[in-house]
C-alpha positions in Angstrom: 128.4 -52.6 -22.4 132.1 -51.3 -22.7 134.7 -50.6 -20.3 135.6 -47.2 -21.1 139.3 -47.1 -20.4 141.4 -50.5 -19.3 139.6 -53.6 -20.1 141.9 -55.0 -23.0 140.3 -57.3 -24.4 142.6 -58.3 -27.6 144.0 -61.3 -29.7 143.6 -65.0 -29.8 144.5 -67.9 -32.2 142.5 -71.2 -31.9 141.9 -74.3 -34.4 139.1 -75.9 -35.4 138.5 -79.7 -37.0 138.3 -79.5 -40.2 134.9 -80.7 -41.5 133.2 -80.3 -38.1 131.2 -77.4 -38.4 127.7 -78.0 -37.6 126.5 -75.8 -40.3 128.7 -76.8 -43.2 128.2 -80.7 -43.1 125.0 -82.4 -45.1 123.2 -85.1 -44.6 123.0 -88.1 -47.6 120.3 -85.4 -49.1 122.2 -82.5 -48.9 120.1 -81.2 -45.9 122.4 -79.1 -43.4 122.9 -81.1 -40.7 121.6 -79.6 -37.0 124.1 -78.4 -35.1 125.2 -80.5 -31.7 125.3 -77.7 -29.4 127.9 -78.0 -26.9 130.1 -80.8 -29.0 133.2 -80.1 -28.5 135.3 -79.5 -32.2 138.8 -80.5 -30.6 139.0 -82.7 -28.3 141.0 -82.9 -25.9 141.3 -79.0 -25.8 144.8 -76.9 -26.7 146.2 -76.3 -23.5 147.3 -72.7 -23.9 149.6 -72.0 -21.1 149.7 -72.6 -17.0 150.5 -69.6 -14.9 152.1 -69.9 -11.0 150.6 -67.9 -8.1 153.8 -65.9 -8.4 153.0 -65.1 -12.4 149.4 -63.9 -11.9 150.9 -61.6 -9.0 153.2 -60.2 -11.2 150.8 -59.9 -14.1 148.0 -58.0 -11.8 150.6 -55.6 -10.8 151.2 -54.7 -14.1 147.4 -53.9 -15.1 145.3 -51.1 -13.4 142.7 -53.6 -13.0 144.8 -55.7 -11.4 146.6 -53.2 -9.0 142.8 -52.5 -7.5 142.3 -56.0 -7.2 145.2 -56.3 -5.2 144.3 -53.7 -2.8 141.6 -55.9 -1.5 144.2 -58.4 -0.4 143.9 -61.0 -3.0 145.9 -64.1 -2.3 146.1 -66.8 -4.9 146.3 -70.0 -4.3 146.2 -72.1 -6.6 148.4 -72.2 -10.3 146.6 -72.1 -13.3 146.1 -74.2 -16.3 144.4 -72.2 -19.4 142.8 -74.3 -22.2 140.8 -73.1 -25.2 137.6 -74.4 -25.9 135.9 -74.9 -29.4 132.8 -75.7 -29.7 129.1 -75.5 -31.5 126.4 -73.2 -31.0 123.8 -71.1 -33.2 123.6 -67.5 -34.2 120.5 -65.5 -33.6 118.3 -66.7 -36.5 119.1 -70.4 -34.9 121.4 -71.1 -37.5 124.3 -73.4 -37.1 127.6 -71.8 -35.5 131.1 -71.9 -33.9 132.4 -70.4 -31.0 135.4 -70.5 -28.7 136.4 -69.6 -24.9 138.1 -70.2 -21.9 138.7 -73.5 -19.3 140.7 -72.5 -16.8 141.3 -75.4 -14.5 143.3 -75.0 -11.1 146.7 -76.8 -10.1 148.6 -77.1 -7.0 149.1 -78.8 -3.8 146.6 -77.1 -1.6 143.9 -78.8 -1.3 140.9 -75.8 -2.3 142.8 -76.8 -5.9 142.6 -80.3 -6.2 139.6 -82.9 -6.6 135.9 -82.3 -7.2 135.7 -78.2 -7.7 132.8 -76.0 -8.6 132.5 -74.3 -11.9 131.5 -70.6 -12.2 131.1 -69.6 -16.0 131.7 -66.3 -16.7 130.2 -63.4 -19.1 132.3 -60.6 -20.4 132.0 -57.1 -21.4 131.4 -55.4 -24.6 134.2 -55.7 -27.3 134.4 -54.0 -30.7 137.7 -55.9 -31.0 136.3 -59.2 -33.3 139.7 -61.5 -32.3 138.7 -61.1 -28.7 140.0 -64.2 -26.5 139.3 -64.1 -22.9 141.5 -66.8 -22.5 144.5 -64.6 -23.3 145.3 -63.8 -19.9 148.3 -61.5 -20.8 146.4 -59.2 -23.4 142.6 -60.0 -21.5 142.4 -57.9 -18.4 139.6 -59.1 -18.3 140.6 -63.1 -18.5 143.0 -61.9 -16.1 140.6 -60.9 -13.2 138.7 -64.2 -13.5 142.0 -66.2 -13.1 142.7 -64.5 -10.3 139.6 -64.4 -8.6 138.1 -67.5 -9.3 140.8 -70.1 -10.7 143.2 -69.2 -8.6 141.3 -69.4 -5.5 139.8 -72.9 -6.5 137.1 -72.5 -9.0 136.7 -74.3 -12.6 136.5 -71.1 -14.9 134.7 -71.6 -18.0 134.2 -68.3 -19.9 132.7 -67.6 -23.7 134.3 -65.3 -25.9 131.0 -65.5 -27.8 129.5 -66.2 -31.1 131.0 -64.3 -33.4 134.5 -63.3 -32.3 137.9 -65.1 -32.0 137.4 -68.3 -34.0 133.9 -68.5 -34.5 132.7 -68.8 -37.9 129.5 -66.2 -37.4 129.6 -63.4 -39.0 127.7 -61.1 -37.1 127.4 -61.3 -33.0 124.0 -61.6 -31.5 124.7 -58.1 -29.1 122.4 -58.7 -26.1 119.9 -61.6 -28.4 118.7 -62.9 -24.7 117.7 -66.3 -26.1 121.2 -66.9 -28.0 123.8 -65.7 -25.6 121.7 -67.5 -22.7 121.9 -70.9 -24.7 125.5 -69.8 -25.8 126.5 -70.1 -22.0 124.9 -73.8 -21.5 126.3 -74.8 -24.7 129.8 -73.8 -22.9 129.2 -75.2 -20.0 128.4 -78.1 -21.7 131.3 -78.4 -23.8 133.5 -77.6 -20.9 131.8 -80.0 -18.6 132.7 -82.8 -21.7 136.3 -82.0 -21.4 137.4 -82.8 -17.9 139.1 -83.9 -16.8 141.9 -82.4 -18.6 145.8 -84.2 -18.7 147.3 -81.5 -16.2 144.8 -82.0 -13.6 143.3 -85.4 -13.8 142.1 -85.4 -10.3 140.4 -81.9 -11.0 136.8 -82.6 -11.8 133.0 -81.2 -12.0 131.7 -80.9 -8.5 128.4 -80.4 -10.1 127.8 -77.1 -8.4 127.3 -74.4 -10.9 127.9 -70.8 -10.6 126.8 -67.6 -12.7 128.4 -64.4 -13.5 129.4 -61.7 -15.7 130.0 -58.0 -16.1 128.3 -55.2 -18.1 126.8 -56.9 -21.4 128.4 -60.2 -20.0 126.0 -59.3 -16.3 122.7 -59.0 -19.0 123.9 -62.6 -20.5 124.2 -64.0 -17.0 120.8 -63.0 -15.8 119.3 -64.1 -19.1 121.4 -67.8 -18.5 120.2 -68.4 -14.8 117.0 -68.0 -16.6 117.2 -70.2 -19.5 119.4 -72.8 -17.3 116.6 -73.1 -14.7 113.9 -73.2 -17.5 115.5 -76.3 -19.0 115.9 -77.8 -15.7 119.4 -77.1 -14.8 120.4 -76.2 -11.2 122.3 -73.0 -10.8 124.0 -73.2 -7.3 123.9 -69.1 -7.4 124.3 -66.1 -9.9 125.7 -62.8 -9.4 124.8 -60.5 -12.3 126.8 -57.3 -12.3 126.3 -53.9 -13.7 123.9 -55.2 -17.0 121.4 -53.8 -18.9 118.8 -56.5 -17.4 115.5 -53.4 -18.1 117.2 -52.9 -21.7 113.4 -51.7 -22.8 113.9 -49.0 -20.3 117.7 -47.9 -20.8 117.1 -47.7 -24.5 114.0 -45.4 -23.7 116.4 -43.7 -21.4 118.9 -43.3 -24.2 116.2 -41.6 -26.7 115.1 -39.4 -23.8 118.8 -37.7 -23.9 120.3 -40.1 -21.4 123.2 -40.9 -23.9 125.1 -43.3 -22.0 129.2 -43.0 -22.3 130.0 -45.9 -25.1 126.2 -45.3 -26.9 127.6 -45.5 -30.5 129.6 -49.0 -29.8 126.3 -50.1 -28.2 123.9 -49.0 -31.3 126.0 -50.2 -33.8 126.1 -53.7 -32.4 122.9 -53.9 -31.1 121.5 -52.9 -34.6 123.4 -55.5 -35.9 122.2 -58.4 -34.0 118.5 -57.5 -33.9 118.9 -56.9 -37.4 120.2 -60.0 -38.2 118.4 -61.9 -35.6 114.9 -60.5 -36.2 115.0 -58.5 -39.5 112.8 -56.0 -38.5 114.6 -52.7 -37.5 114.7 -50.9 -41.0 114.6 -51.9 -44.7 117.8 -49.4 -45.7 120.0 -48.6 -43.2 119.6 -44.8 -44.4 116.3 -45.4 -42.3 117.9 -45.1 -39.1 121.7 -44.1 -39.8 123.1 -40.8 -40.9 124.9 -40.8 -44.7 128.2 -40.8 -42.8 127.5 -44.6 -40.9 124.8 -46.1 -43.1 127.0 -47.6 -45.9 128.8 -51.0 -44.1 126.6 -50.1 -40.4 125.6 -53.7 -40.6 128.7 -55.1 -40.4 131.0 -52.8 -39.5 131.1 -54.7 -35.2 132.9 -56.5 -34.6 135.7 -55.8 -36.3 139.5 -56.6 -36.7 140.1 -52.8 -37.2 140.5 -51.0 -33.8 137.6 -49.4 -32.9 140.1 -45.6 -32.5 140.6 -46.5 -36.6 137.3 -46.9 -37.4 136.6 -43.8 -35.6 139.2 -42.2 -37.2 138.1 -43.5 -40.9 134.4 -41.5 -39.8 132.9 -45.1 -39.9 131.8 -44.4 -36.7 131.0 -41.4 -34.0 133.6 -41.0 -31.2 130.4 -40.2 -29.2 128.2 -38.0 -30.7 124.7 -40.3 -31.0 121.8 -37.8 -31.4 121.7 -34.4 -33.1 122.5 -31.1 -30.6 119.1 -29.8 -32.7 115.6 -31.4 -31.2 113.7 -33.6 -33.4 111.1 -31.5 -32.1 110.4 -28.3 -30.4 108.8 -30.4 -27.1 112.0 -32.7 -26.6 115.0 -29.4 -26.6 114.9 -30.1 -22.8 115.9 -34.0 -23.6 118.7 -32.7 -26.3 120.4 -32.9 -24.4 119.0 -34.6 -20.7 120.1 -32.3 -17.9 119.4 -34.7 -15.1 120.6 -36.2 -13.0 123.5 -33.5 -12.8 126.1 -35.3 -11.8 126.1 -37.4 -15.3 125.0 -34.3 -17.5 128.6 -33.7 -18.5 128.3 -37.7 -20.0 124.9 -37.0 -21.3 126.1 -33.7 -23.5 129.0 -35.7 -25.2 126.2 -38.0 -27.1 125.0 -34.7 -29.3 126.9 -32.6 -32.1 126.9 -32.5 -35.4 126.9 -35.6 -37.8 125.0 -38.0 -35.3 125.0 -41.3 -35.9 121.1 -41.9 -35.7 119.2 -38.9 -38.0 117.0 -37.0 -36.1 113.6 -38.9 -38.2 114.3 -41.7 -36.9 115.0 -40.5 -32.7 111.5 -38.7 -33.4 109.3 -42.0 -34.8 111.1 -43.5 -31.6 110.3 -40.7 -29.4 106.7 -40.7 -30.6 106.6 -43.8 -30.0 107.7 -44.0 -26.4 104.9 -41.5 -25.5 102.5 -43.4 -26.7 103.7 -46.9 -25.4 105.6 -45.6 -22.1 108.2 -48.2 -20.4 106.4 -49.1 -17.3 109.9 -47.9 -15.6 111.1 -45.1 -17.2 110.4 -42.3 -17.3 108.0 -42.6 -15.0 107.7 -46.1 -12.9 104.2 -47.5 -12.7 103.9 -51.5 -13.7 107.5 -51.5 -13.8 107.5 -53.7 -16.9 108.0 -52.6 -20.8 105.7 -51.2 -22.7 102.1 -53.7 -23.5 102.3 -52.7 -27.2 104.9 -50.8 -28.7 104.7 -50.2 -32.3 108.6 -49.2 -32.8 110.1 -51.8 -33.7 113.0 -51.7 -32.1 111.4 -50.9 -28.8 109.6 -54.2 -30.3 113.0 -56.2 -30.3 114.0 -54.7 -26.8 110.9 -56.0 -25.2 111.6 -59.5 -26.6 115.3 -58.8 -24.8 114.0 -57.6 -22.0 114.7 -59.4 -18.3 111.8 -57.9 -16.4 109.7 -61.2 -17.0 111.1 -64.3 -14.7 111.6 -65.6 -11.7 115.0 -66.8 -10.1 114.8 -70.2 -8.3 118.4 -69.9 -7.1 120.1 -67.3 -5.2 120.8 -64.2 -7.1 123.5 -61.2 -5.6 123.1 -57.8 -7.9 126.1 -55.8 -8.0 126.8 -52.3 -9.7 127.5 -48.7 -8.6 124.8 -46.2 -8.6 126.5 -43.3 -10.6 127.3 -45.9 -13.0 127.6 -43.5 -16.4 127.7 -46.7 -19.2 125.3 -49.2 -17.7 122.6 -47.1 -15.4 121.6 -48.3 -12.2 118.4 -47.5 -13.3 119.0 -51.5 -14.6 119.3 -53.1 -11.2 116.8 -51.1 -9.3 114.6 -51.6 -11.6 115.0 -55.6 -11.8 115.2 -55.3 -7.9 111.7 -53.6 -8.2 110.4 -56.0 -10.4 111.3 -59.2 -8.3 109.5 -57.3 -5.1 107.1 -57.5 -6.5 106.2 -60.4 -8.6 108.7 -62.7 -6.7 109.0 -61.9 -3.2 110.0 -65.3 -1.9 112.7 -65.2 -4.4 116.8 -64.7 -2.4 117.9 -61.4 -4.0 120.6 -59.5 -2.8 121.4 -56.0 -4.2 124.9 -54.5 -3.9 125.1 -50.8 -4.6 128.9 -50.3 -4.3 128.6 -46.4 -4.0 125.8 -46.2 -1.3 126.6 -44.9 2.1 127.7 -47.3 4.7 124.9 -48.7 7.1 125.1 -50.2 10.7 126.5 -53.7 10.8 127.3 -53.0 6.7 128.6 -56.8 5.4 130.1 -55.1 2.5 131.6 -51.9 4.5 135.2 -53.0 3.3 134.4 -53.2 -0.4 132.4 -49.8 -0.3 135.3 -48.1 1.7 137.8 -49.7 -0.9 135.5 -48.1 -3.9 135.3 -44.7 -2.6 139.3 -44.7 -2.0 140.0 -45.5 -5.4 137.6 -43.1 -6.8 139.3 -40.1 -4.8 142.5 -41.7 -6.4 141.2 -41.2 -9.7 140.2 -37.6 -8.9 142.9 -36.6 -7.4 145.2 -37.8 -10.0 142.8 -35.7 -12.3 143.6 -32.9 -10.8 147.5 -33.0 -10.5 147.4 -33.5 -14.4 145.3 -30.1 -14.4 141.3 -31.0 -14.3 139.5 -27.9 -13.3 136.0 -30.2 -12.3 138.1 -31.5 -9.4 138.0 -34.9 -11.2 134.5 -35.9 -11.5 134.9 -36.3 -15.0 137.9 -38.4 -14.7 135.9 -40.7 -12.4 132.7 -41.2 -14.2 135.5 -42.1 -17.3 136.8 -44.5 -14.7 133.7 -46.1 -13.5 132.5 -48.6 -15.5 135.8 -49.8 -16.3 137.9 -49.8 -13.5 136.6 -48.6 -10.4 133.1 -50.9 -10.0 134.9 -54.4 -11.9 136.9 -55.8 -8.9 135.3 -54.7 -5.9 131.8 -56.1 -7.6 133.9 -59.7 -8.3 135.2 -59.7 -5.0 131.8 -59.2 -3.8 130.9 -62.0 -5.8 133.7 -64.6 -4.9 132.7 -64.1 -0.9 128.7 -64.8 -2.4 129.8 -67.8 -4.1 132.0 -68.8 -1.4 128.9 -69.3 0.9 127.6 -71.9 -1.0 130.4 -74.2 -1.1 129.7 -76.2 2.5 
């Protein structure tokens, strides 16, 4: 899901071999030829640039992100040497694809920087922004955070921008398509795994520990890669998932039940996309599900090399408004809309108005639907698992998506903040729930960054860092003249910039336990 306020996740400018597109070459009989997932398309890599300790210091004081970060007394150590990756994949009907990301591949004379080093391979956030390149550290705030955290501090960084955006030749991105974007992160690995060592660091190579991660959408993709990577044999040293949609059954359900989450429009319209293109199921005209406003172009509107305020601005999409403010139906004006949990009513409100994006017909069917099929989590939490049978069929596609259905072999740290107004925490505690109880053996550790401190609480720095920032942010609000003492400022704040850095530090001192 997006970062509502500072993630920038912009620009990027890569090249790809001419005639080595998986997809565009045939065979002697004209058949397309299969794509050879993970090849790398130039080889060696483009060596984009190499940052010093001293020029990812200055650059995190210079991003909000960054200046949090700092505050928990981050101290790089080693230099940084960013290369672009290009590679093949598939889209979400399997076809042949392109893609690009990130190797970021630590220098320097300590010795955490040189030799056999682990790799963590990171999953990013939602982005409308179609030239996204993570490995654009001084327009990727993202990027940015994962140089600093990881690269710099001795980990291999290998990070997709995803099928789809930057260079990739898809034209559509598979949005939350569990079986792509899972595959999508071995095919980086492998393609990053095929490039080192690179010239600048010749003694820097694969220490064959492997380590998961990702934020937001990128947290959903990292669950859904620990479980693909195991299935096909692969040993994931650990995985730390943060803030993702992993019950996406259930959050949708949520949605529909007037729990309009704060980026809702940026997340239908992509998601719609994908499943649409993936699975071909969700409608036959897009007037079946979109208002007249957002119908025309809705399936490939995201993403998009028009900013996403433009679009906006052009009425090709809703600012926020997702549902009608007038119930499909006299029984759900208590959902239109949801009043609870209080403290995220004033998020829940901004998803109703006039010209919705989704027609009221359509929310109804869904609605209809939900009561007949009920989530196993939401509203109410019985089996915990999605629905047996839904007959929606995009409740269909969300089951397929769905994470509540595995078992981690390695060790898995959960990480996200309770009041979380973009991704709910409904998410983890549900996933959390559902490994009680199918998998209790399994090593799960679950990180709620805005729960009260406990005796002996590991985390008690990271929690008491969280809740400084957030008064921060409030008071801040308040000298620029909020009259809600800042709560709104801070559930604007949340997902973006508040939970981000004191979940990857979290992260960093999980991974770091693993490396003896």
């Amino acid at each position: 899901m997006i970062r509502v306020s500072v993630l920038s996740l912009l620009l990027g400018a890569s090249v790809l071999l001419p005639g080595c597109h998986g997809g565009d070459q045939g065979n002697a009989s004209g058949t397309p030829s299969a794509p050879q997932r993970g090849t790398l398309l130039v080889k060696p890599p483009t060596k984009l640039a190499s940052y010093s300790t001293a020029d990812l210091l200055a650059m995190l004081s210079d991003s909000d992100l960054g200046k949090e970060l700092l505050t928990l007394a981050l101290t790089p150590k080693c230099a940084i040497d960013v290369y672009q990756l290009e590679y093949e994949t598939v889209g979400g009907k399997g076809e042949a694809a392109t893609s690009s990301g990130a190797l970021m591949v630590p220098t320097g004379t300590d010795s955490s920087c040189q030799g056999p080093l682990p790799i963590v391979v990171y999953a990013h956030g939602t982005t409308a922004d179609k030239t996204f390149n993570i490995a654009a550290l001084r327009s990727s705030g993202e990027g940015l955070l994962l140089a600093a955290v990881f690269g710099a501090r001795g980990y291999i960084v290998v990070a997709p921008n995803y099928a789809g955006y930057d260079s990739s030749d898809l034209d559509y991105h598979p949005y939350l398509n569990a079986d792509q974007q899972s595959k999508e992160m071995i095919d980086v690995v492998t393609a990053a795994r095929s490039a080192l060592p690179v010239a600048s660091a010749p003694a820097v190579t694969d220490d064959h520990k492997l380590f998961v991660t990702g934020y937001s959408q990128g947290g959903f993709v990292a669950m859904a890669a620990q479980k693909a990577m195991e299935a096909a044999g692969m040993t994931v040293t650990a995985a730390a998932p943060m803030s993702g949609p992993y019950a996406l059954a259930a959050f949708a359900d949520a949605i529909f039940m007037g729990q309009v989450n704060l980026s809702a429009t940026l997340n239908v319209a992509l998601l719609t996309s994908s499943y649409q293109h993936s699975y071909g199921n969700l409608y036959k005209q897009p007037t079946e599900v979109f208002g007249p406003s957002y119908a025309p172009g809705i399936e490939t509107l995201l993403p998009s090399t028009t900013s996403l305020s433009e679009l906006r601005s052009e009425n090709k999409l809703p600012g926020s408004v997702l549902f009608s403010n007038s119930p499909p139906a006299p029984e759900f004006a208590s959902l239109t809309p949801a009043t609870t949990p209080a403290a995220l009513a004033p998020v829940f409100a901004m998803g109703f108005g006039a010209d919705p994006l989704i027609i009221n017909d359509y929310r109804l069917s869904y609605l209809r639907d939900e009561q007949a099929n009920p989530d196993g989590g939401f509203p109410t939490v019985s089996t915990g698992v999605p629905a047996t049978s839904p007959a929606n069929t995009w409740r269909q596609d969300l089951k397929t998506n769905d994470l509540r259905n595995w078992t981690p072999v390695g060790p898995v740290l959960l990480c996200a903040g309770d009041q979380d107004p973009t991704v709910f925490y409904l998410s983890t505690s549900l996933m959390q729930r559902y490994w009680m109880m199918h998998a209790p053996g399994a090593s799960v550790t679950v990180l709620d960054v805005d729960a009260p401190l406990s005796s002996g609480d590991p985390y008690a720095n990271l929690k008491k860092a969280f809740t400084a920032a957030k008064a921060l942010v409030a008071a801040n609000a308040v000298l620029g003249g909020a009259k809600d003492g800042g709560a709104l400022a801070v559930l604007q704040a949340y997902h973006g910039t508040l939970v981000p850095p004191v979940c990857l530090s979290a992260v960093k001192s999980f991974f770091d336990g693993f490396q003896n």
